[in-house]
N, CA, C and O atoms as a Tinker XYZ file with bonds, in Angstrom:
   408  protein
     1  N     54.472000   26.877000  -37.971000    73     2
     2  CA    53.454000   26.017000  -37.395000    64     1     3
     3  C     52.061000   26.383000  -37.849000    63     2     4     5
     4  O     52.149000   27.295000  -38.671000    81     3
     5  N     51.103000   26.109000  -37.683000    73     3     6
     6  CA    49.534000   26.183000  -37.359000    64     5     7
     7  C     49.647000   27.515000  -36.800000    63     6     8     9
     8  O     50.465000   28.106000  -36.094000    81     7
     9  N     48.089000   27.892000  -37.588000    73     7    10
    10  CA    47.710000   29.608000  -37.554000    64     9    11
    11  C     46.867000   29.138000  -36.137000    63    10    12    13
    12  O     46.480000   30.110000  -35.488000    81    11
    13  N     46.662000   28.341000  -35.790000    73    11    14
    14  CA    45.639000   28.643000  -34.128000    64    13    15
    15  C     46.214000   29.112000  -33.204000    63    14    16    17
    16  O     45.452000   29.531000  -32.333000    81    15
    17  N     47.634000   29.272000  -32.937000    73    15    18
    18  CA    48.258000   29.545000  -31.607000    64    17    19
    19  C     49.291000   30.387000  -32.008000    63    18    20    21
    20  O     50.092000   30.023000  -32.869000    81    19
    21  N     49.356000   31.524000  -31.445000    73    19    22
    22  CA    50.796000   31.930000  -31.682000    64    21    23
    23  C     52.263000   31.230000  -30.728000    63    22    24    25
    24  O     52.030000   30.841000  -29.583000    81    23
    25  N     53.070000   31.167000  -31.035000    73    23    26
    26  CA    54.189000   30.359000  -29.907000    64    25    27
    27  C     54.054000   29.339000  -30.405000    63    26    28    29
    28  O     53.976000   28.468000  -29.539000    81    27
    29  N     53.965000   28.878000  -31.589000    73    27    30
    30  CA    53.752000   27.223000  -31.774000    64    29    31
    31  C     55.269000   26.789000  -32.164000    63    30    32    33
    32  O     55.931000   27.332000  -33.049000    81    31
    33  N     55.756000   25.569000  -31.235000    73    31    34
    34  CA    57.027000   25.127000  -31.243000    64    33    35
    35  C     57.984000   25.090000  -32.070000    63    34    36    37
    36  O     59.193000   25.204000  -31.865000    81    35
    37  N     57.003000   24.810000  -33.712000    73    35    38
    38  CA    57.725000   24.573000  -34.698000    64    37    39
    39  C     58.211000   26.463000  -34.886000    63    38    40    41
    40  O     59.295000   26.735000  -35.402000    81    39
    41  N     57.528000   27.272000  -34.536000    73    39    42
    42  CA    57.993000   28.454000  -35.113000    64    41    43
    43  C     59.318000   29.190000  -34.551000    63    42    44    45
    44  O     59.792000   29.023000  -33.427000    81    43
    45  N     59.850000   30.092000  -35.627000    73    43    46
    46  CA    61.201000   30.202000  -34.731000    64    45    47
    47  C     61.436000   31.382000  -34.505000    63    46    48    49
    48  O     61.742000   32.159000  -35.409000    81    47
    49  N     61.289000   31.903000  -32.649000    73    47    50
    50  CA    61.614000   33.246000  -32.312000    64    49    51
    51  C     62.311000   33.817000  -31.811000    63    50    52    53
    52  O     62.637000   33.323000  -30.732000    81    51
    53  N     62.946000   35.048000  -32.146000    73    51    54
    54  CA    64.398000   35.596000  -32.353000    64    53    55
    55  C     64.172000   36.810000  -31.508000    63    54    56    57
    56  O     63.230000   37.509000  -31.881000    81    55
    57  N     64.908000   37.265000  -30.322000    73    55    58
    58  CA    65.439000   38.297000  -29.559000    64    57    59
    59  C     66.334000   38.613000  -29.964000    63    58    60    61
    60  O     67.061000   37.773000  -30.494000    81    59
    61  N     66.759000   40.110000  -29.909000    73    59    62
    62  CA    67.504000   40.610000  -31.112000    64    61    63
    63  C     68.024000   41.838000  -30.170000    63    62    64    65
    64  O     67.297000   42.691000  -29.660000    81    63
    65  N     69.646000   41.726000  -30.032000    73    63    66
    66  CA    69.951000   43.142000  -28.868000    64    65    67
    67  C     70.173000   44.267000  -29.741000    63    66    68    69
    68  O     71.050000   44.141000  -30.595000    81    67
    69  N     69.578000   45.261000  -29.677000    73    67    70
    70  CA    69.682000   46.246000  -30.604000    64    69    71
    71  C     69.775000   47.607000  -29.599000    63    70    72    73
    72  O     69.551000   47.520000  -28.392000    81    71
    73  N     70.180000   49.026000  -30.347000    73    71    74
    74  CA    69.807000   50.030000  -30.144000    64    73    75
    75  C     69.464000   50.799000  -31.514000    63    74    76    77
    76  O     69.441000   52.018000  -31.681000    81    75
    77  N     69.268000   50.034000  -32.222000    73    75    78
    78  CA    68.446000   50.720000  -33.618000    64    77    79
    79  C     66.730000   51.158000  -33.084000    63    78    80    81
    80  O     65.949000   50.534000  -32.367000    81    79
    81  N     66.627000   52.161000  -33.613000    73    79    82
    82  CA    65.226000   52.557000  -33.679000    64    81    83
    83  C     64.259000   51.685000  -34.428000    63    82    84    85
    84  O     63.218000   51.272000  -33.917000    81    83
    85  N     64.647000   51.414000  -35.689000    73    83    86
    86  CA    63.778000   50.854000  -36.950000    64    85    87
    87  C     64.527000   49.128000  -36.831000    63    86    88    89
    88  O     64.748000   48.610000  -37.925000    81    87
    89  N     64.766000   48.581000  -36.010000    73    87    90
    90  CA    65.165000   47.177000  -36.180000    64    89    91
    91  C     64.491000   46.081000  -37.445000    63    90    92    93
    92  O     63.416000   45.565000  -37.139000    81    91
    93  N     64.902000   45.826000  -38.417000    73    91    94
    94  CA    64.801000   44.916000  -39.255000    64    93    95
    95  C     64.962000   43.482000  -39.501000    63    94    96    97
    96  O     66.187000   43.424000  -39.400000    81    95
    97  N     64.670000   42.541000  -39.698000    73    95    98
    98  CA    65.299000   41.006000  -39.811000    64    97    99
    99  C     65.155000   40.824000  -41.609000    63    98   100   101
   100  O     63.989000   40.841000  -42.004000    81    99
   101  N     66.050000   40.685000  -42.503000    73    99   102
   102  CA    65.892000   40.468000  -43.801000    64   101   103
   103  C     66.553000   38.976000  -43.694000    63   102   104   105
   104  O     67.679000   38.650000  -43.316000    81   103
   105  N     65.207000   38.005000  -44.268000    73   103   106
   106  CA    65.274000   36.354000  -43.904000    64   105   107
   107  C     64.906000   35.578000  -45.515000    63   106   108   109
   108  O     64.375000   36.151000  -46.467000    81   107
   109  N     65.387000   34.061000  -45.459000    73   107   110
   110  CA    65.180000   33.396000  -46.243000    64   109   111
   111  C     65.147000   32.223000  -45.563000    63   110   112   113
   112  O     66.196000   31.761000  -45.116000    81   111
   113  N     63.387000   31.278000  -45.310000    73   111   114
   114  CA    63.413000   30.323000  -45.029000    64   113   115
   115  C     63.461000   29.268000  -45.674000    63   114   116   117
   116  O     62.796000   29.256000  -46.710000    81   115
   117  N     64.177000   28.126000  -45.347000    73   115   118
   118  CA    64.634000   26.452000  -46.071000    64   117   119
   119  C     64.925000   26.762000  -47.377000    63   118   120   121
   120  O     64.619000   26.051000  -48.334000    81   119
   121  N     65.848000   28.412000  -47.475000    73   119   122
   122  CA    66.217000   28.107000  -48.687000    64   121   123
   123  C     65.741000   28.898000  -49.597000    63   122   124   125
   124  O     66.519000   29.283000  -50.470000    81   123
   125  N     64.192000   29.387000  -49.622000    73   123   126
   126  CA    63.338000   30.248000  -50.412000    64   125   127
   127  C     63.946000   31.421000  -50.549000    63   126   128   129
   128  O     65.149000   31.601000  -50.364000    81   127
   129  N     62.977000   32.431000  -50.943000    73   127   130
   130  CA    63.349000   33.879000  -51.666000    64   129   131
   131  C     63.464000   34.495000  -50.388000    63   130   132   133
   132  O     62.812000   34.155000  -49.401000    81   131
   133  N     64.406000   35.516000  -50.432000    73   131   134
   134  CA    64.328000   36.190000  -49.309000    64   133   135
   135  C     63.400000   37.269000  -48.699000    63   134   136   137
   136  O     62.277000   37.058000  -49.158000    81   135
   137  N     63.381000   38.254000  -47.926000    73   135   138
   138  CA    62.209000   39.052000  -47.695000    64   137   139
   139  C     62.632000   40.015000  -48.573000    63   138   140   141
   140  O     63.726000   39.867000  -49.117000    81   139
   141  N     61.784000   41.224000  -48.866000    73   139   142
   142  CA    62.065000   42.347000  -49.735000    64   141   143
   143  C     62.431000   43.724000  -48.602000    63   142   144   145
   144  O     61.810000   44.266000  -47.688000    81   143
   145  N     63.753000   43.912000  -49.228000    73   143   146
   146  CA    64.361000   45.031000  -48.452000    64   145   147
   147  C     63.513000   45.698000  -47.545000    63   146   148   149
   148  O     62.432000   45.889000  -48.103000    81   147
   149  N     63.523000   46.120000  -46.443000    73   147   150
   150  CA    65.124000   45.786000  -46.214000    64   149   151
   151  C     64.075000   44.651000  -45.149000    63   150   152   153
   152  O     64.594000   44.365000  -44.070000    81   151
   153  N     63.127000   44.238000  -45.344000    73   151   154
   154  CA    63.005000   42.937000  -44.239000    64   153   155
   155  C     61.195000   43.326000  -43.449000    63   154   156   157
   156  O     60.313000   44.109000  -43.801000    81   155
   157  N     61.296000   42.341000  -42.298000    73   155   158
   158  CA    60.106000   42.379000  -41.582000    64   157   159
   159  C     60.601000   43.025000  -40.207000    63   158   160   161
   160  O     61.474000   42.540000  -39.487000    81   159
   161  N     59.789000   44.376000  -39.931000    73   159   162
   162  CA    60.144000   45.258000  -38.818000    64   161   163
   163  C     60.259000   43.982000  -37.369000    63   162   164   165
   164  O     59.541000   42.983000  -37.372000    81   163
   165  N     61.274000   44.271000  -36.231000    73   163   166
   166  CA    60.797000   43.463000  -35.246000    64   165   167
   167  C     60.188000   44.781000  -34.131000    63   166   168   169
   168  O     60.479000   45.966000  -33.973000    81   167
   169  N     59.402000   44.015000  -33.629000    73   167   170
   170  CA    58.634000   44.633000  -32.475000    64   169   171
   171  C     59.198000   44.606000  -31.107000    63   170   172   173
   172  O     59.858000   43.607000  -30.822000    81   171
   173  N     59.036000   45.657000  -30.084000    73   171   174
   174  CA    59.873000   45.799000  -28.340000    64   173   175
   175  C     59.768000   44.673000  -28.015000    63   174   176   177
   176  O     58.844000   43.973000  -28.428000    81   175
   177  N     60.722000   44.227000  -27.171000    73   175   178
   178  CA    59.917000   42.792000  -26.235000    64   177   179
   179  C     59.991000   42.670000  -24.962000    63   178   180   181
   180  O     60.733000   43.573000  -24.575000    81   179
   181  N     59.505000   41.830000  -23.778000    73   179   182
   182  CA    59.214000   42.511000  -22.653000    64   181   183
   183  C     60.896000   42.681000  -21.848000    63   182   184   185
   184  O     61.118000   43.085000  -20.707000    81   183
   185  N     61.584000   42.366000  -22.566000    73   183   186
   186  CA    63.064000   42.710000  -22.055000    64   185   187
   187  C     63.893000   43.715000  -22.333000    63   186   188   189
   188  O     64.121000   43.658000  -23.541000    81   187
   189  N     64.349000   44.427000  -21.942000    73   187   190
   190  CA    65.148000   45.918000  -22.052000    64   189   191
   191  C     65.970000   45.962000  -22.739000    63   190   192   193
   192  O     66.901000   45.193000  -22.498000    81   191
   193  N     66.074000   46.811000  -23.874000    73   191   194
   194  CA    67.271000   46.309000  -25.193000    64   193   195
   195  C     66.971000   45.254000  -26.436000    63   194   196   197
   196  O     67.531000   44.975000  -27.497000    81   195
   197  N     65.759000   44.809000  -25.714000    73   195   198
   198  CA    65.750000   43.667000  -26.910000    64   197   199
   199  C     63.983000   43.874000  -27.888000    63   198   200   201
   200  O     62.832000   44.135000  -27.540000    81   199
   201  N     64.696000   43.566000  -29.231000    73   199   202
   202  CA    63.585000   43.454000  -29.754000    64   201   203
   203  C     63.000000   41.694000  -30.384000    63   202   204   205
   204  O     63.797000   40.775000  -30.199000    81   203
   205  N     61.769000   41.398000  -31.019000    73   203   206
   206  CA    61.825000   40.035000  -30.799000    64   205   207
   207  C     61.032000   40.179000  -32.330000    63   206   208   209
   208  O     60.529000   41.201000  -32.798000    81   207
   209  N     61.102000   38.647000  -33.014000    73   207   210
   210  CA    60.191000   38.676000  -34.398000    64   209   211
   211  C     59.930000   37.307000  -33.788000    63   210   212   213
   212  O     60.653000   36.955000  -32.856000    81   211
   213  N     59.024000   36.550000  -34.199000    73   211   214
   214  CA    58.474000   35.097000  -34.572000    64   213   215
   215  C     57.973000   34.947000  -35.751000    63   214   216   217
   216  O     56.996000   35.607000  -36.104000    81   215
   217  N     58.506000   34.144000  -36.460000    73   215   218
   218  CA    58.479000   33.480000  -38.314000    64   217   219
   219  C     57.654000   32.585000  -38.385000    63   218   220   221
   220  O     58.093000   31.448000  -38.560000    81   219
   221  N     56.749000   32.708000  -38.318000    73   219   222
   222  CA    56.009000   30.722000  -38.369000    64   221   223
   223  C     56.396000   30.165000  -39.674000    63   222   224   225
   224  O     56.245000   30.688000  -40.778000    81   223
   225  N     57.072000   28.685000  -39.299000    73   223   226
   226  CA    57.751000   27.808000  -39.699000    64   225   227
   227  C     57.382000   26.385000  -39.784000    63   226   228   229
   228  O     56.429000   26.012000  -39.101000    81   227
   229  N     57.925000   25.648000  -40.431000    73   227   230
   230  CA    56.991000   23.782000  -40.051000    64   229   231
   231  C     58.089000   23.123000  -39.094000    63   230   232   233
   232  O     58.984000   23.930000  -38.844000    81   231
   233  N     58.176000   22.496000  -38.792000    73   231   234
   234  CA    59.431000   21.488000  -37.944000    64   233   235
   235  C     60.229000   21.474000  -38.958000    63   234   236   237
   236  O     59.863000   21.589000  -40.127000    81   235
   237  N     61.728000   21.288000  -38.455000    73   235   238
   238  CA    62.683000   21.015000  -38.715000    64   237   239
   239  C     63.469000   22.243000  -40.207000    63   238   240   241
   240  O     64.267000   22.070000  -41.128000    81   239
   241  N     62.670000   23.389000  -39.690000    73   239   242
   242  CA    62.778000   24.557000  -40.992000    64   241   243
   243  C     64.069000   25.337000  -40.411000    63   242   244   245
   244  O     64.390000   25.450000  -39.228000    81   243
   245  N     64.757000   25.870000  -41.608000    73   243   246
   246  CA    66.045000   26.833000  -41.430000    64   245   247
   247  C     66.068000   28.035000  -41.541000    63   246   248   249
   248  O     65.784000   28.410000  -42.679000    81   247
   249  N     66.247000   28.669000  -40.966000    73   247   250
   250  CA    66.160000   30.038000  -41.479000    64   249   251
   251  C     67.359000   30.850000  -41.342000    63   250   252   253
   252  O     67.809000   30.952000  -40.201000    81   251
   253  N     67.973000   31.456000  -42.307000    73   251   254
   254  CA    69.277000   32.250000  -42.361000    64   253   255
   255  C     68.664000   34.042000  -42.529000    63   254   256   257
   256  O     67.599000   34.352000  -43.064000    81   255
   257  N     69.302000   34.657000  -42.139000    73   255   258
   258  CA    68.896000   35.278000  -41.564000    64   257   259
   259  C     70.397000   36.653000  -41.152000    63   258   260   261
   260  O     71.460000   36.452000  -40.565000    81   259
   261  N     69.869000   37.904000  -41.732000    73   259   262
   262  CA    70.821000   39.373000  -41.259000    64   261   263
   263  C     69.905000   40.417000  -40.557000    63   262   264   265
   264  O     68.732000   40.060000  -40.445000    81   263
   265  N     70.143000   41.320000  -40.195000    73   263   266
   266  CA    69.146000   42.458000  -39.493000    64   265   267
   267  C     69.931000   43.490000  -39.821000    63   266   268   269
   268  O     71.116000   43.349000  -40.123000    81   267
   269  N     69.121000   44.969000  -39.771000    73   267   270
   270  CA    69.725000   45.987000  -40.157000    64   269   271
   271  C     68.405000   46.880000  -39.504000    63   270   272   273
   272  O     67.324000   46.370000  -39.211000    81   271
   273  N     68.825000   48.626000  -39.317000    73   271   274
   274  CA    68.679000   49.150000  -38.840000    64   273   275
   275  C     67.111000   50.244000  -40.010000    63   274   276   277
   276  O     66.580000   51.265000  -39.574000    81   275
   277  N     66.726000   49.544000  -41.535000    73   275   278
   278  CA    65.997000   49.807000  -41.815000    64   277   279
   279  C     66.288000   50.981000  -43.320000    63   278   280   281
   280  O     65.611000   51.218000  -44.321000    81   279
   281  N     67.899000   51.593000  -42.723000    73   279   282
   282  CA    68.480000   52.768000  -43.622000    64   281   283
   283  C     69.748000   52.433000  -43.813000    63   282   284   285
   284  O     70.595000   53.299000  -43.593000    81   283
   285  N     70.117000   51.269000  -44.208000    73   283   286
   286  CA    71.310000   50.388000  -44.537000    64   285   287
   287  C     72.244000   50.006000  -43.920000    63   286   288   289
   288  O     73.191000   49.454000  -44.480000    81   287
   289  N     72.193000   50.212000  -42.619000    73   287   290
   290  CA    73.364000   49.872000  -41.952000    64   289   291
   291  C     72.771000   47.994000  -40.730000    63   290   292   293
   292  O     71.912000   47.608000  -39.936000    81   291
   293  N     74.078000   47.504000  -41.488000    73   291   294
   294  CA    73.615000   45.716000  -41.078000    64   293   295
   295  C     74.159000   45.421000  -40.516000    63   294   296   297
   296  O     75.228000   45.975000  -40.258000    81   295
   297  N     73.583000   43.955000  -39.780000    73   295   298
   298  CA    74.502000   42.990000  -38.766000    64   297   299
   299  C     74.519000   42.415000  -39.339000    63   298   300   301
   300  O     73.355000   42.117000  -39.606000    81   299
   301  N     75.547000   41.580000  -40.195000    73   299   302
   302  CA    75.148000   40.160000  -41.176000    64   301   303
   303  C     76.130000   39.114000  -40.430000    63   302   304   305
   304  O     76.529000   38.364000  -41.321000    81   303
   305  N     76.521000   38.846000  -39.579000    73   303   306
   306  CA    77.451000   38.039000  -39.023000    64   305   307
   307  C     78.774000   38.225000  -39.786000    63   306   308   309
   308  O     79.429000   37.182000  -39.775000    81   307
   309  N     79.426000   39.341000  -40.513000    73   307   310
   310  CA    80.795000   39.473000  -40.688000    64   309   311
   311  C     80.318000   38.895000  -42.170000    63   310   312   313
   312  O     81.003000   38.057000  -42.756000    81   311
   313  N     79.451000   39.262000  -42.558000    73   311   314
   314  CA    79.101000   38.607000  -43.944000    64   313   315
   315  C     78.579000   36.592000  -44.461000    63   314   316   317
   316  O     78.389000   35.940000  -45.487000    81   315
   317  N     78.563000   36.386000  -42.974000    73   315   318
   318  CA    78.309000   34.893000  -43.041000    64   317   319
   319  C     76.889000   34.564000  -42.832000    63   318   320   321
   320  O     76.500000   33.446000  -43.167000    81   319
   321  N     75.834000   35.661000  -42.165000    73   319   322
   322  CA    74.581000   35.561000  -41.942000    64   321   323
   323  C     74.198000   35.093000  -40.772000    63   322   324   325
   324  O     74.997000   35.276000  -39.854000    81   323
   325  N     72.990000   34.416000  -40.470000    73   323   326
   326  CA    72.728000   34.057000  -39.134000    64   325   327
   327  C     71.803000   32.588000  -39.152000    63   326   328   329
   328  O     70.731000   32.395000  -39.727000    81   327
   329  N     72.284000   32.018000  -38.652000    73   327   330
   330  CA    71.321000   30.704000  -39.357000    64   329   331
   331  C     70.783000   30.085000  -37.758000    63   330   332   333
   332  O     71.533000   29.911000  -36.798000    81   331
   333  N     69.071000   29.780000  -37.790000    73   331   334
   334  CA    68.337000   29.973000  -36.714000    64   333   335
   335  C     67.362000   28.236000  -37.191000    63   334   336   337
   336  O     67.045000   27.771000  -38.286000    81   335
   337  N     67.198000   27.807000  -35.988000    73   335   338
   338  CA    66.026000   26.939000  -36.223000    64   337   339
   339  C     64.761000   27.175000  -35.429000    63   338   340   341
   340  O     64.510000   28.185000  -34.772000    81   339
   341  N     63.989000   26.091000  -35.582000    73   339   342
   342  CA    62.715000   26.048000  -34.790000    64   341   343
   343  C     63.214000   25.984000  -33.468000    63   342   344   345
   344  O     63.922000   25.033000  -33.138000    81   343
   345  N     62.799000   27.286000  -32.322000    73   343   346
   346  CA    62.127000   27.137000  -31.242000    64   345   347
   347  C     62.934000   29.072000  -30.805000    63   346   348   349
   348  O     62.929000   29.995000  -31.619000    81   347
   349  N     63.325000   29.131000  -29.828000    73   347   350
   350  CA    63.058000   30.118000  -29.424000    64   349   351
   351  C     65.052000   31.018000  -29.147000    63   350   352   353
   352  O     65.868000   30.813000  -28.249000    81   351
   353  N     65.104000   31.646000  -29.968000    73   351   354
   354  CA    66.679000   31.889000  -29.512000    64   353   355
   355  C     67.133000   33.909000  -29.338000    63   354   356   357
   356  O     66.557000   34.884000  -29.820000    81   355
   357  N     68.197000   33.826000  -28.573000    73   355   358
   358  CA    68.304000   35.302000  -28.322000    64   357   359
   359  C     69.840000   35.786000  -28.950000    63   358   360   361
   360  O     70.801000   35.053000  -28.715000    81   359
   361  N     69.985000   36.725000  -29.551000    73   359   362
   362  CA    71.358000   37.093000  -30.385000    64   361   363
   363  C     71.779000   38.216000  -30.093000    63   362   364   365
   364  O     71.054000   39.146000  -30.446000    81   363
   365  N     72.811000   38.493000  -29.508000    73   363   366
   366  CA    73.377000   39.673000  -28.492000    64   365   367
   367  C     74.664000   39.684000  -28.874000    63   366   368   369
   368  O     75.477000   38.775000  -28.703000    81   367
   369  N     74.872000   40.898000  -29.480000    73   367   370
   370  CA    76.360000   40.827000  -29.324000    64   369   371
   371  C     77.371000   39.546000  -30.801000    63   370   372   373
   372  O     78.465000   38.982000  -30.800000    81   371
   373  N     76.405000   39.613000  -31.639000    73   371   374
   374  CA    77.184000   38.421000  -32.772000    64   373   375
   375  C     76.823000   37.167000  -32.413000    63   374   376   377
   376  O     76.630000   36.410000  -33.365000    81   375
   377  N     76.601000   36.498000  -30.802000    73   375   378
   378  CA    76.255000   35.253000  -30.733000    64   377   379
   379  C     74.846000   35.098000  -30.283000    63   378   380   381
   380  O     74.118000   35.895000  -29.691000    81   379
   381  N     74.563000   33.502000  -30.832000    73   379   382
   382  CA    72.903000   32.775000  -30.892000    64   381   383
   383  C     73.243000   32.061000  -29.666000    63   382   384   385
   384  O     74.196000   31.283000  -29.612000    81   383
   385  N     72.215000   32.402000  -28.351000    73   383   386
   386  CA    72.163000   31.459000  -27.463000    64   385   387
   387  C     70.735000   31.173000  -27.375000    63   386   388   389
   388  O     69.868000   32.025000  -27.569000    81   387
   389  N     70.454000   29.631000  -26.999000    73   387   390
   390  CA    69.017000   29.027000  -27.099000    64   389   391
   391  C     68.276000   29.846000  -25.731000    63   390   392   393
   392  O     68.834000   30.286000  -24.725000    81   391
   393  N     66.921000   29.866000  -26.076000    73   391   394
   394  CA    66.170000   30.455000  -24.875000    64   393   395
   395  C     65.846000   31.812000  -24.845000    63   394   396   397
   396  O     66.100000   32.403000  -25.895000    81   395
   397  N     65.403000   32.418000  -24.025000    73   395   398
   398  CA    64.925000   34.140000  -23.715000    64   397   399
   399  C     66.386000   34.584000  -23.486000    63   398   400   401
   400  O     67.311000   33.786000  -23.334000    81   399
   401  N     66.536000   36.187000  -23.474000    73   399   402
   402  CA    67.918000   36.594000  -23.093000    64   401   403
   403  C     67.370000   36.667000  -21.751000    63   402   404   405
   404  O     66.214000   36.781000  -21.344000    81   403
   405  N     68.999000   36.530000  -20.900000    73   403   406
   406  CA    69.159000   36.052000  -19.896000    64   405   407
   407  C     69.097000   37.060000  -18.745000    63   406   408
   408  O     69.254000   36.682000  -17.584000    81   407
């Protein structure tokens, strides 16, 4: 979305259940180049266990998407990846449910 607001609808933000120290997201949006190893750090978030990134994105953008712990060890969905859209989703445990974790 637009650099004036952070939280802007089109952007797409990811809660992430981890107990990694160094939590990572290594992404490729609508398709583009991916990030450079091992990714963009995610930051605490105000929920226990979870860490969170936000990508700013335009409407209707894709983003596929693995995480890893920073020193090679990954979640890639069993090798299938993670594929996320615009608005706000939480991933615990292998599955994407829409919204904050619960």
């Amino acid at each position: 979305g637009s650099h004036m607001a952070s939280g802007d609808a089109t952007d797409i933000t990811i809660y992430y259940k981890t107990g990694w120290t160094h939590p990572h997201i290594h992404y490729s949006l609508n398709q583009g180049a991916w990030t450079t190893l091992p990714g963009v750090p995610l930051t605490k978030s105000e929920y226990e266990g979870y860490v969170k990134v936000t990508i700013e994105a335009e409407e209707g953008s894709q983003l596929r998407a693995a995480f890893n712990n920073g020193s090679g060890q990954w979640d890639n969905n069993q090798g299938r990846d993670y594929d996320f859209s615009s608005g706000v989703h939480t991933l615990a445990d292998g599955r994407i449910l829409s919204g904050t974790p619960k």
